[in-house]
BALOBA-1460 file (C-alpha; in Angstrom, 3 decimals):
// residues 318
<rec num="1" residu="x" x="87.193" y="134.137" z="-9.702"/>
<rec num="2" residu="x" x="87.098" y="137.681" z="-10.957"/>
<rec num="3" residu="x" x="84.125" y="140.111" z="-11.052"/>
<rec num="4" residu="x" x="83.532" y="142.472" z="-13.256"/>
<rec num="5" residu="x" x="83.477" y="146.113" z="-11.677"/>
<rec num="6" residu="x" x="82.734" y="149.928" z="-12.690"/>
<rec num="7" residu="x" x="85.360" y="151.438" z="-13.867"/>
<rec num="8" residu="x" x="85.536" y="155.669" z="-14.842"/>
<rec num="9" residu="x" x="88.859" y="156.740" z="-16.505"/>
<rec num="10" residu="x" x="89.027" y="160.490" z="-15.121"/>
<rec num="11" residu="x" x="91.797" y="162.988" z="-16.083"/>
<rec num="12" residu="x" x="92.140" y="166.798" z="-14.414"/>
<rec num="13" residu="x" x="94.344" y="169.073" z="-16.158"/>
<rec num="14" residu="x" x="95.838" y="172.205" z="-14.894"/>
<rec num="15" residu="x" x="95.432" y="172.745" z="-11.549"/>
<rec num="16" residu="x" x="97.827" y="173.361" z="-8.604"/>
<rec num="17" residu="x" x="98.676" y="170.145" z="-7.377"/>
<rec num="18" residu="x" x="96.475" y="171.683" z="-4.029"/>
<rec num="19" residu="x" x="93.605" y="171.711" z="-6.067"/>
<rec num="20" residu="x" x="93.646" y="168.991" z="-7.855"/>
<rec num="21" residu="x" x="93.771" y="167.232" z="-4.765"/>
<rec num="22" residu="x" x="90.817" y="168.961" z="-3.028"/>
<rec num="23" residu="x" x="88.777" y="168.125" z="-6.206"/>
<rec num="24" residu="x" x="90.359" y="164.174" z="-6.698"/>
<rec num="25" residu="x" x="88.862" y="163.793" z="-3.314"/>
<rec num="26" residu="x" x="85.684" y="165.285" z="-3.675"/>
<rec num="27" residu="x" x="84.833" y="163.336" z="-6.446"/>
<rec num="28" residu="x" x="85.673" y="159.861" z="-4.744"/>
<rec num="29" residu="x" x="83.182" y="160.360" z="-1.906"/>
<rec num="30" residu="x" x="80.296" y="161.685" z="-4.036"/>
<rec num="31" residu="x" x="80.939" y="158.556" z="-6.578"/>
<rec num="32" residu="x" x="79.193" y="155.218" z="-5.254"/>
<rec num="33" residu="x" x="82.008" y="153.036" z="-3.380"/>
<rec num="34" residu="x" x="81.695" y="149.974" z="-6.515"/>
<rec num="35" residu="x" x="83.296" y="152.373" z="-8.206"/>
<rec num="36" residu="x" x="87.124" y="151.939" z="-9.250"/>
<rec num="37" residu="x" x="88.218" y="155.133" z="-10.354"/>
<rec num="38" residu="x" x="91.503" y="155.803" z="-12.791"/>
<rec num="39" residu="x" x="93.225" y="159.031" z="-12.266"/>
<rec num="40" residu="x" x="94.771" y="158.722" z="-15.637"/>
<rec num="41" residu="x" x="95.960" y="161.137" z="-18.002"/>
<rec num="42" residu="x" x="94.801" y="163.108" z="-21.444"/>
<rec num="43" residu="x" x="97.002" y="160.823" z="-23.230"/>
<rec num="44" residu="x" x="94.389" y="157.953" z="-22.461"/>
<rec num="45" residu="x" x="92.882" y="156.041" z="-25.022"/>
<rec num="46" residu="x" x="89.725" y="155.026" z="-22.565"/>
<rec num="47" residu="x" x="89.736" y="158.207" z="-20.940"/>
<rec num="48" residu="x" x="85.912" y="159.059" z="-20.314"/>
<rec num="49" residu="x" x="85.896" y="162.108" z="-18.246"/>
<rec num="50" residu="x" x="88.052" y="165.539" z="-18.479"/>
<rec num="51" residu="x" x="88.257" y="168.492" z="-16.241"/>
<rec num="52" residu="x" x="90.326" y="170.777" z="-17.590"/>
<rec num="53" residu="x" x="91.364" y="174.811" z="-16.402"/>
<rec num="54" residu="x" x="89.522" y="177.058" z="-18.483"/>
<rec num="55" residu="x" x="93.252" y="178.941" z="-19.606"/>
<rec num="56" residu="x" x="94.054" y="175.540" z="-21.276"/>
<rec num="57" residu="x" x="91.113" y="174.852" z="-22.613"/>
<rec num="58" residu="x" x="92.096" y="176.116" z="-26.298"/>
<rec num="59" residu="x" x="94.935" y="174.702" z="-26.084"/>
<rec num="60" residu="x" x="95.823" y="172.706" z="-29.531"/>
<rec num="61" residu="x" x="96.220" y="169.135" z="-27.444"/>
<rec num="62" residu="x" x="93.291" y="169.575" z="-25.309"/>
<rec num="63" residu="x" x="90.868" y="171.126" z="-29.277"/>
<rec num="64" residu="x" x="92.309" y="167.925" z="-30.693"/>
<rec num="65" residu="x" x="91.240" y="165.426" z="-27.728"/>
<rec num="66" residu="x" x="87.992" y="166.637" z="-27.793"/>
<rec num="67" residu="x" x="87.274" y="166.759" z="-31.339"/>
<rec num="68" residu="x" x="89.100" y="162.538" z="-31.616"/>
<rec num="69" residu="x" x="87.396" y="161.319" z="-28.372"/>
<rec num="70" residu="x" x="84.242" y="160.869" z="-27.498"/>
<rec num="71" residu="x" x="84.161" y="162.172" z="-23.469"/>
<rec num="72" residu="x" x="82.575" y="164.302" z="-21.235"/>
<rec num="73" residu="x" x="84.172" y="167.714" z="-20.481"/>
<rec num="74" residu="x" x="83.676" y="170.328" z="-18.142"/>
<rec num="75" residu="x" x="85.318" y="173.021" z="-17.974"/>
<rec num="76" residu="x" x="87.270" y="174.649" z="-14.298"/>
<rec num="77" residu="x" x="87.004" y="178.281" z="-13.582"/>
<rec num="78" residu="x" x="87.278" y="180.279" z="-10.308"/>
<rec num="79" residu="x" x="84.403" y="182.512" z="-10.069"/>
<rec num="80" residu="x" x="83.331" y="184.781" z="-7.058"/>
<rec num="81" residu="x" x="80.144" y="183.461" z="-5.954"/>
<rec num="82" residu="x" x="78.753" y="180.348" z="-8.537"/>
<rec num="83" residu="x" x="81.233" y="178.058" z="-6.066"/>
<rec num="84" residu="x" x="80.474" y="174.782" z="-7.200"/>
<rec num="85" residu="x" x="77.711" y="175.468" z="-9.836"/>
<rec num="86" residu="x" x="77.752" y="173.750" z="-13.285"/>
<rec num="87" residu="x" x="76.287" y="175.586" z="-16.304"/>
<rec num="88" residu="x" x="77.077" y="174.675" z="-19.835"/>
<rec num="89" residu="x" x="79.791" y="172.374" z="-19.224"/>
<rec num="90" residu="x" x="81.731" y="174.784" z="-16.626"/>
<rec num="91" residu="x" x="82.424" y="173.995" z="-13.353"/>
<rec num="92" residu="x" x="82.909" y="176.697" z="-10.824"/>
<rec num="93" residu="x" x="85.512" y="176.875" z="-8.966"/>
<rec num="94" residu="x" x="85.854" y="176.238" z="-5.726"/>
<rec num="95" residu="x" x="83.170" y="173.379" z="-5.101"/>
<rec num="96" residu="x" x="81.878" y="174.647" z="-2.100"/>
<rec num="97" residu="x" x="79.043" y="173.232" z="-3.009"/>
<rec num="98" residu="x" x="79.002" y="169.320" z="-4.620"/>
<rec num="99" residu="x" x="75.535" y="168.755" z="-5.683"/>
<rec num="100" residu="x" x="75.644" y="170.226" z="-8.877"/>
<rec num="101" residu="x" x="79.267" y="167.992" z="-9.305"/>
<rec num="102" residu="x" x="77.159" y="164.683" z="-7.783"/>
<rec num="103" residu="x" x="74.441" y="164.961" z="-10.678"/>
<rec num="104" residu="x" x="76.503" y="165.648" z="-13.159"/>
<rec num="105" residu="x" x="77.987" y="162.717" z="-12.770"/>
<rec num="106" residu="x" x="75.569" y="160.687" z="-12.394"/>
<rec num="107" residu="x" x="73.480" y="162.349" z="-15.307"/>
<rec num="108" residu="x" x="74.483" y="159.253" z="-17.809"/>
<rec num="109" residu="x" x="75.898" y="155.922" z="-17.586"/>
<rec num="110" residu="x" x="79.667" y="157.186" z="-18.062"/>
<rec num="111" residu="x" x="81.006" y="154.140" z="-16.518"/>
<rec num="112" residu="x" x="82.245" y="150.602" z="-18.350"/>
<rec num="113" residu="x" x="82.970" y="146.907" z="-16.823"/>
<rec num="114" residu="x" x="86.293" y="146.089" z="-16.936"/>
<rec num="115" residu="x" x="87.331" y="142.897" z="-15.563"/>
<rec num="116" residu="x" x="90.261" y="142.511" z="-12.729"/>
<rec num="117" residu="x" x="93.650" y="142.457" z="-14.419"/>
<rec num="118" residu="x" x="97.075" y="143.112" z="-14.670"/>
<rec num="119" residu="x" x="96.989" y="144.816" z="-17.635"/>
<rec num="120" residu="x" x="99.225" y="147.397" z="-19.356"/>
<rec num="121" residu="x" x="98.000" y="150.697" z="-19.571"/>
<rec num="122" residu="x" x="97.781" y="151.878" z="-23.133"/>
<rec num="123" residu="x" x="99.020" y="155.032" z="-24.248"/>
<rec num="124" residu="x" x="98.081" y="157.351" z="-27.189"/>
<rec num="125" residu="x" x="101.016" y="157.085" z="-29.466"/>
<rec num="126" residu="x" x="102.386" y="160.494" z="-30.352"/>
<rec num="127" residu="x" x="104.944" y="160.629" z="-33.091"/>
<rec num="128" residu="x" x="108.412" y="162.142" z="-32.434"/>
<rec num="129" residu="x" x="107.594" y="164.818" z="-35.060"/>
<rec num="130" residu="x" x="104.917" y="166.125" z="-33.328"/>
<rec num="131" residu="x" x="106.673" y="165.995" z="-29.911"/>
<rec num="132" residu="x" x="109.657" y="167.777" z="-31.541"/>
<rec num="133" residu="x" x="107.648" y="170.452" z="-32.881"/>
<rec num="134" residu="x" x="106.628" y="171.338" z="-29.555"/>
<rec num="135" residu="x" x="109.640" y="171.999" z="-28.067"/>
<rec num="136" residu="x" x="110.294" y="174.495" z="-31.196"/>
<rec num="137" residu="x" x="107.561" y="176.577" z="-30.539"/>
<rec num="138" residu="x" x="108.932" y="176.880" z="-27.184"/>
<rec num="139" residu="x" x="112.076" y="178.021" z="-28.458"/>
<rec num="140" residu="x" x="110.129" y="180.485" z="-31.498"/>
<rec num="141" residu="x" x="111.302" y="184.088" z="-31.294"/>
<rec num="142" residu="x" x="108.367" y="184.577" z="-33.370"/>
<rec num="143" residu="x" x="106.415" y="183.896" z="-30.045"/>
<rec num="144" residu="x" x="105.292" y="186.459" z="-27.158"/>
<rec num="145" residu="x" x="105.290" y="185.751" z="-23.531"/>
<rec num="146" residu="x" x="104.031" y="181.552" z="-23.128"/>
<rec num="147" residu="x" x="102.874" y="179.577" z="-20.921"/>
<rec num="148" residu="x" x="104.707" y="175.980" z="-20.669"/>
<rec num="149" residu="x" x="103.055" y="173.323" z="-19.366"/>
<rec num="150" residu="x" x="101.566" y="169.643" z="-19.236"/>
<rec num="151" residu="x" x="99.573" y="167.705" z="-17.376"/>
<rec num="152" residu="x" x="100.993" y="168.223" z="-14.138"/>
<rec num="153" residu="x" x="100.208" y="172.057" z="-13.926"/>
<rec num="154" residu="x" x="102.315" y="174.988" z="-15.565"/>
<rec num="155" residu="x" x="106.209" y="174.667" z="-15.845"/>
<rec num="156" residu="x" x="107.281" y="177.760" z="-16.609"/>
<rec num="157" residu="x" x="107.002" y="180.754" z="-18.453"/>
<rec num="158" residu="x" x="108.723" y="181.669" z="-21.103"/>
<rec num="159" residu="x" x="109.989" y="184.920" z="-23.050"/>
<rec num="160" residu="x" x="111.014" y="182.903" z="-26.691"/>
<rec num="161" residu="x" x="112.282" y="186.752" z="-28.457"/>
<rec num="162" residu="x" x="115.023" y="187.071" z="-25.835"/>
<rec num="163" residu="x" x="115.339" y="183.059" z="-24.634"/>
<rec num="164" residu="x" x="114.619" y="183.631" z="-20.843"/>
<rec num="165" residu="x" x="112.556" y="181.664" z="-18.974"/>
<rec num="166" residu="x" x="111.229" y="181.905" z="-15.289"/>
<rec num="167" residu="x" x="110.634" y="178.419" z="-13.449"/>
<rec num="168" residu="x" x="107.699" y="177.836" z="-11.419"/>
<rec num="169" residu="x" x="108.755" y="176.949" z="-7.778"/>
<rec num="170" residu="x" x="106.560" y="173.273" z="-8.211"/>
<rec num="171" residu="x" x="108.107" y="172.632" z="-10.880"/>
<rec num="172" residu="x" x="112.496" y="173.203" z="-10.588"/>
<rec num="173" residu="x" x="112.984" y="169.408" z="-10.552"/>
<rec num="174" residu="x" x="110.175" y="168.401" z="-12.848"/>
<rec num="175" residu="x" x="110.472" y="166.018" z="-15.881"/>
<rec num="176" residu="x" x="107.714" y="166.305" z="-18.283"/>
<rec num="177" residu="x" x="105.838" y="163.754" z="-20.764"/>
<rec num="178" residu="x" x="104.189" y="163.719" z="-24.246"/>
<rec num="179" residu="x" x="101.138" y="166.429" z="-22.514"/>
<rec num="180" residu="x" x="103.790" y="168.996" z="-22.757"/>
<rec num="181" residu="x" x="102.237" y="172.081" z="-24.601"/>
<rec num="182" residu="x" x="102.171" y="175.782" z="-24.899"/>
<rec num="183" residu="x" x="99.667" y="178.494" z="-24.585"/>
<rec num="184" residu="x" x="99.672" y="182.453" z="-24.765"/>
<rec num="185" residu="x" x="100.463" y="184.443" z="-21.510"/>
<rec num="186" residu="x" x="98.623" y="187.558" z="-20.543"/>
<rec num="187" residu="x" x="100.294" y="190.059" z="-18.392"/>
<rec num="188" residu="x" x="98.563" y="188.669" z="-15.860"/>
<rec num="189" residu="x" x="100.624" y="185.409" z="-15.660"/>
<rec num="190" residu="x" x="103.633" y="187.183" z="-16.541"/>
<rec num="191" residu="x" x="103.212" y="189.580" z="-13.091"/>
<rec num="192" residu="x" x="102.812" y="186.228" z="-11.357"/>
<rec num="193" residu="x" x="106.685" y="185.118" z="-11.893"/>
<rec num="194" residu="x" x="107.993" y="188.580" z="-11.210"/>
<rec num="195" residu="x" x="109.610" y="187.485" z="-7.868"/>
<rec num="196" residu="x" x="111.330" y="184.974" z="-9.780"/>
<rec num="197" residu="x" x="115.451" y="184.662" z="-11.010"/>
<rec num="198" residu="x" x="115.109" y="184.438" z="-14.916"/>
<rec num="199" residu="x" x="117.086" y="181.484" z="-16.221"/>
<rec num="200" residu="x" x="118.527" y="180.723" z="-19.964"/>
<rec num="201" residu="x" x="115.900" y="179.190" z="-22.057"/>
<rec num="202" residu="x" x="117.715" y="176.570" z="-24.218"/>
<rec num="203" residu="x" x="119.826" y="175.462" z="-21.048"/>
<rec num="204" residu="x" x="117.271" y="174.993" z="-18.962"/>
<rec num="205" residu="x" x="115.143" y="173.174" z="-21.934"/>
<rec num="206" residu="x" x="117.938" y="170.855" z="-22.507"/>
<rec num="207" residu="x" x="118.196" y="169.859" z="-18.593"/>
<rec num="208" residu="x" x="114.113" y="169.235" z="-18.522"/>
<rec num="209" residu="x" x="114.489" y="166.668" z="-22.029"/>
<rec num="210" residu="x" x="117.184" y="165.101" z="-20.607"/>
<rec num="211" residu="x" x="115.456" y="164.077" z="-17.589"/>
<rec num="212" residu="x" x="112.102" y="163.391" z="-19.761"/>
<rec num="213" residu="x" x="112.472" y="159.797" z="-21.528"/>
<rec num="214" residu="x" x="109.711" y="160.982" z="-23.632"/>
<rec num="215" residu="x" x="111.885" y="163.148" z="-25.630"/>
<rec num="216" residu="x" x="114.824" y="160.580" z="-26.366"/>
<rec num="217" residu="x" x="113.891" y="159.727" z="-29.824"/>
<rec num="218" residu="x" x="114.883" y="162.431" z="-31.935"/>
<rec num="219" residu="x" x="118.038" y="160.833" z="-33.379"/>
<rec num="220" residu="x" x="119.167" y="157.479" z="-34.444"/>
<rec num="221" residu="x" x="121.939" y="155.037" z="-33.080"/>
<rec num="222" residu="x" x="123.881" y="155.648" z="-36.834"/>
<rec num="223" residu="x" x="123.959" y="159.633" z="-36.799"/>
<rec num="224" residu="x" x="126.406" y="161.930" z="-36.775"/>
<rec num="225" residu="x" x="126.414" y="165.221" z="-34.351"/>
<rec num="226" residu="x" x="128.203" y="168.602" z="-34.038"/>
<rec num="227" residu="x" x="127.203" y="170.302" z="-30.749"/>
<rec num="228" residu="x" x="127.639" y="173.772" z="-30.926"/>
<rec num="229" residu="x" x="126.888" y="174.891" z="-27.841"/>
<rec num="230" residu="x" x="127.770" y="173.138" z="-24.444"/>
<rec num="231" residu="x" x="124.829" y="171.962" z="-22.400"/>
<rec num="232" residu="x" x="125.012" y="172.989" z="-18.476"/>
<rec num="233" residu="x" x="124.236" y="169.922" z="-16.874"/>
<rec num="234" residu="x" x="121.856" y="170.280" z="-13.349"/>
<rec num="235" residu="x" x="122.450" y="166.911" z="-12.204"/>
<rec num="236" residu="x" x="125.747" y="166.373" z="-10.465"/>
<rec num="237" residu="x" x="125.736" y="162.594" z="-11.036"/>
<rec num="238" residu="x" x="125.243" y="162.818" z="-14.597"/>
<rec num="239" residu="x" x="127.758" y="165.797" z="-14.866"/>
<rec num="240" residu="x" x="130.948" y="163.582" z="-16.177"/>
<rec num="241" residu="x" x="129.523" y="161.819" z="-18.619"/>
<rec num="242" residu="x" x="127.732" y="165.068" z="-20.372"/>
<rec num="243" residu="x" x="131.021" y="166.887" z="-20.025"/>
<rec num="244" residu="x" x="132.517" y="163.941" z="-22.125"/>
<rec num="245" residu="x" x="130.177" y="163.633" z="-24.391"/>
<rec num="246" residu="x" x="129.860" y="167.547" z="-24.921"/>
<rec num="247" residu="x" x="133.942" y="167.424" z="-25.752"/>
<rec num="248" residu="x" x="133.389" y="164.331" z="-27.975"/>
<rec num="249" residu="x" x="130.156" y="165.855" z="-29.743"/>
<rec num="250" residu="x" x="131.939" y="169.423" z="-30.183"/>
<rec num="251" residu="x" x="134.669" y="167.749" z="-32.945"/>
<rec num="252" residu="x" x="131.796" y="166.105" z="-34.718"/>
<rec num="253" residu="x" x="131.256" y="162.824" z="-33.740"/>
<rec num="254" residu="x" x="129.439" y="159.154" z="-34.273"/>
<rec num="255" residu="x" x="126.817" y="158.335" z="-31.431"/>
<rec num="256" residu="x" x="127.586" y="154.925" z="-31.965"/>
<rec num="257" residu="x" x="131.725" y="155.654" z="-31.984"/>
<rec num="258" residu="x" x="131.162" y="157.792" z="-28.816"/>
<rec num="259" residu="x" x="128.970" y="155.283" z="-26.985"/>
<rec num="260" residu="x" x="132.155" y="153.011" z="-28.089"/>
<rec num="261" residu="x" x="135.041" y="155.154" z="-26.970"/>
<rec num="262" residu="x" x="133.496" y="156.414" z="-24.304"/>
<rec num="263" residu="x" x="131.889" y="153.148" z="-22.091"/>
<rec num="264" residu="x" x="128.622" y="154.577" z="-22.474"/>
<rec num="265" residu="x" x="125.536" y="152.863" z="-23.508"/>
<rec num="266" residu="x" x="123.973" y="154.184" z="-27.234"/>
<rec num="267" residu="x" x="120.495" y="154.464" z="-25.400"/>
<rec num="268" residu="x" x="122.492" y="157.294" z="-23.077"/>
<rec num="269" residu="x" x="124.345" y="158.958" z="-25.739"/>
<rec num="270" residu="x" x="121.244" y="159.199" z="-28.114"/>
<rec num="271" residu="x" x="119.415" y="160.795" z="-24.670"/>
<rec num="272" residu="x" x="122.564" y="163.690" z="-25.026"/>
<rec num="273" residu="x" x="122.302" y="164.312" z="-28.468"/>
<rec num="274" residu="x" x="118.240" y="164.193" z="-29.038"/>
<rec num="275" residu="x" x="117.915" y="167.095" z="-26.603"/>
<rec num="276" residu="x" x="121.032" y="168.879" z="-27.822"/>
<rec num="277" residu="x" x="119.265" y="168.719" z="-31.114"/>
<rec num="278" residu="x" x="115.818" y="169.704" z="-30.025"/>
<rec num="279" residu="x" x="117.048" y="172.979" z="-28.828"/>
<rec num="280" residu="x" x="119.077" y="173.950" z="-31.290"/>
<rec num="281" residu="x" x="122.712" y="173.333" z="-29.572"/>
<rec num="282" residu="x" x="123.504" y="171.658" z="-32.424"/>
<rec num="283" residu="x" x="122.835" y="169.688" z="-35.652"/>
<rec num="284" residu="x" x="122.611" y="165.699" z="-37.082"/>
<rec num="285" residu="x" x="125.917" y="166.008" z="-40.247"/>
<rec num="286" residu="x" x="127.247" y="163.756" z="-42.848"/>
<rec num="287" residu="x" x="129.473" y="161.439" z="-42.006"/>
<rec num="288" residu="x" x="132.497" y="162.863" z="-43.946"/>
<rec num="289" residu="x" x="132.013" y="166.067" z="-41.593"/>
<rec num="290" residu="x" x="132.992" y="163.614" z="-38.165"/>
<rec num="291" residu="x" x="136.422" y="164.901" z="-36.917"/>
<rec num="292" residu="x" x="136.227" y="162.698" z="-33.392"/>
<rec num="293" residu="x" x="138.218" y="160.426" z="-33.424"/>
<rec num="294" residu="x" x="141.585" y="161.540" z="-35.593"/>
<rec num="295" residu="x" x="141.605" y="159.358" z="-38.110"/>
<rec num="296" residu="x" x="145.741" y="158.804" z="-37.206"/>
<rec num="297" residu="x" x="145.928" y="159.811" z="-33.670"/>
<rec num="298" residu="x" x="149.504" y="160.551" z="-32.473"/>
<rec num="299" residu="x" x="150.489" y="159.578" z="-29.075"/>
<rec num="300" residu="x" x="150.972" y="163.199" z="-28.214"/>
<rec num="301" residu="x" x="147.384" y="163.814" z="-29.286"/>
<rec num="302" residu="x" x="146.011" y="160.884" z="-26.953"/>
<rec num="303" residu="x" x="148.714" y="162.397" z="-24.556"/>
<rec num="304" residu="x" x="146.503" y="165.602" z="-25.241"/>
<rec num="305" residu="x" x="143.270" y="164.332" z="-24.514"/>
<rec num="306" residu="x" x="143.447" y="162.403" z="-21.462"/>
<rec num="307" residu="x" x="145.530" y="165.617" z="-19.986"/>
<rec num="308" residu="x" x="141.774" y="167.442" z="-21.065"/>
<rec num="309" residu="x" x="139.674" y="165.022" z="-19.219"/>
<rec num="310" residu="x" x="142.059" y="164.734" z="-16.305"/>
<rec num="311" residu="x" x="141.286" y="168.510" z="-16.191"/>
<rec num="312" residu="x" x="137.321" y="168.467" z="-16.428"/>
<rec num="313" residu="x" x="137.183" y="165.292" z="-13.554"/>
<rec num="314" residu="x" x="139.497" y="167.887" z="-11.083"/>
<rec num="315" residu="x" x="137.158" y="170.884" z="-11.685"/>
<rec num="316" residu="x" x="134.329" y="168.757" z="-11.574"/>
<rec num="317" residu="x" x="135.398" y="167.531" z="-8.601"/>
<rec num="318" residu="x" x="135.304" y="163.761" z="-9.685"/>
């Protein structure tokens, strides 16, 4: 038999992953021990409670959660000597002091029964449009110095007028999800990734959507692709296949016919060309415009080709 039990749905977005450890378990000693508590994320239909950095907080994802849903909020900011002090939904940072934190949260009845179950957990569907969008306004020119980020923390930053970016050191292997979002840097965050190499923007885009499943949707099984410029694949063991697919892609070419000629599942191709597309390395065409495969292939063209891929596997080392 199954009890019901109190359940709070709790995201914190922002921090340092430090930090947001510190406060994850401060919070889960000065909640009663009944309590089941969800680290979830903003993406959470049945999310109840949001902590959020106060540079994020204007954020258009975080202004549009908190007009839709109806949570509490409290905003996190580092101040000199209110450590741990609430006053008008902020939270000062750090929480030297949990009192203020302990009656906050026990100021209303924020929690719900939920019964004992396997469950799914249910997402907030966000459409491919709006998803796609995002990554543009990373790539803008129109843009000054931004801020990339998502749930996790910050991923980068960003100059979009000359397509540089600068990786955070957390972040070099990081895949990212549909919290992914932008907002204005002041020189201030720039200084902060001084110390660090610069790196091209729309390559190293390309390698973070092709590692993010979130992002493999902006294309369809029956387009057509010309890739005009050659991703620069991170991941060794995916290396050979994007290689192919870049020469395949570069002719103009069928995902389907590709996926085909290639051994490759659609699902995999359709993961190369949605983040080709979504920063700008190349564009969706008619059919009439595909050049891969020659229609009449001689046998000194095939000759041709597999002499090209013999060459990429050797420097490739494959």
């Amino acid at each position: 038999m199954h009890f019901a039990q109190q359940s709070l749905n709790i995201a914190i977005f922002g921090l340092s992953l430090k930090v947001l450890s510190e406060i994850k378990l401060v919070i889960e000693n000065l909640l009663p021990k009944d309590t089941l508590i969800n680290w979830t994320n903003i993406a959470d239909p049945k999310l109840q409670v949001l902590m959020v950095n106060d540079m994020f907080f204007d954020a258009p994802s975080i202004q549009k959660l908190i007009k839709n849903q109806n949570i509490r909020l409290l905003r996190l900011i580092t101040h000199a000597t209110k450590h741990g002090k609430i006053e008008d939904n902020i939270l000062y940072l750090p929480l030297s002091d949990t009192n203020s934190l302990k009656n906050w949260l026990s100021e209303e009845p924020i929690t719900t029964e939920v019964q004992s179950s396997n469950s799914a957990h249910i997402q907030t569907e966000i459409s491919s449009q709006d998803l796609y969008m995002i990554v543009q306004e990373v790539l803008n020119p129109e843009n000054g110095n931004i801020q990339v980020f998502d749930q996790h923390g910050i991923l980068a930053m960003v100059d979009p007028r000359n397509q540089w970016v600068w990786v955070s050191r957390d972040k070099i292997t990081h895949k990212t999800d549909d919290s992914l979002n932008t907002v204005y840097a002041t020189m201030n965050d720039r200084h902060a990734f001084n110390d660090i190499q610069r790196q091209d923007l729309k390559n190293w885009l390309w390698n973070l959507l092709w590692r993010s499943p979130t992002f493999h949707h902006f294309v369809k099984a029956q387009d057509c692709f010309y890739l005009k410029q050659w991703p620069q694949p991170e991941s060794k063991q995916d290396r050979y296949d994007i290689m192919r697919m870049s020469a395949c892609f570069a002719q103009g070419a069928n995902i389907i016919t590709v996926a085909e000629r290639l051994g490759l599942s659609v699902d995999r191709v359709i993961q190369f060309v949605s983040s080709a597309r979504a920063v700008g390395m190349g564009t969706i065409i008619h059919k009439n415009q595909v050049k891969y495969p020659a229609q009449q292939a001689s046998s000194e063209d095939s000759g041709l080709m597999k002499k090209f891929f013999g060459k990429l596997r050797r420097r490739l080392g494959l």
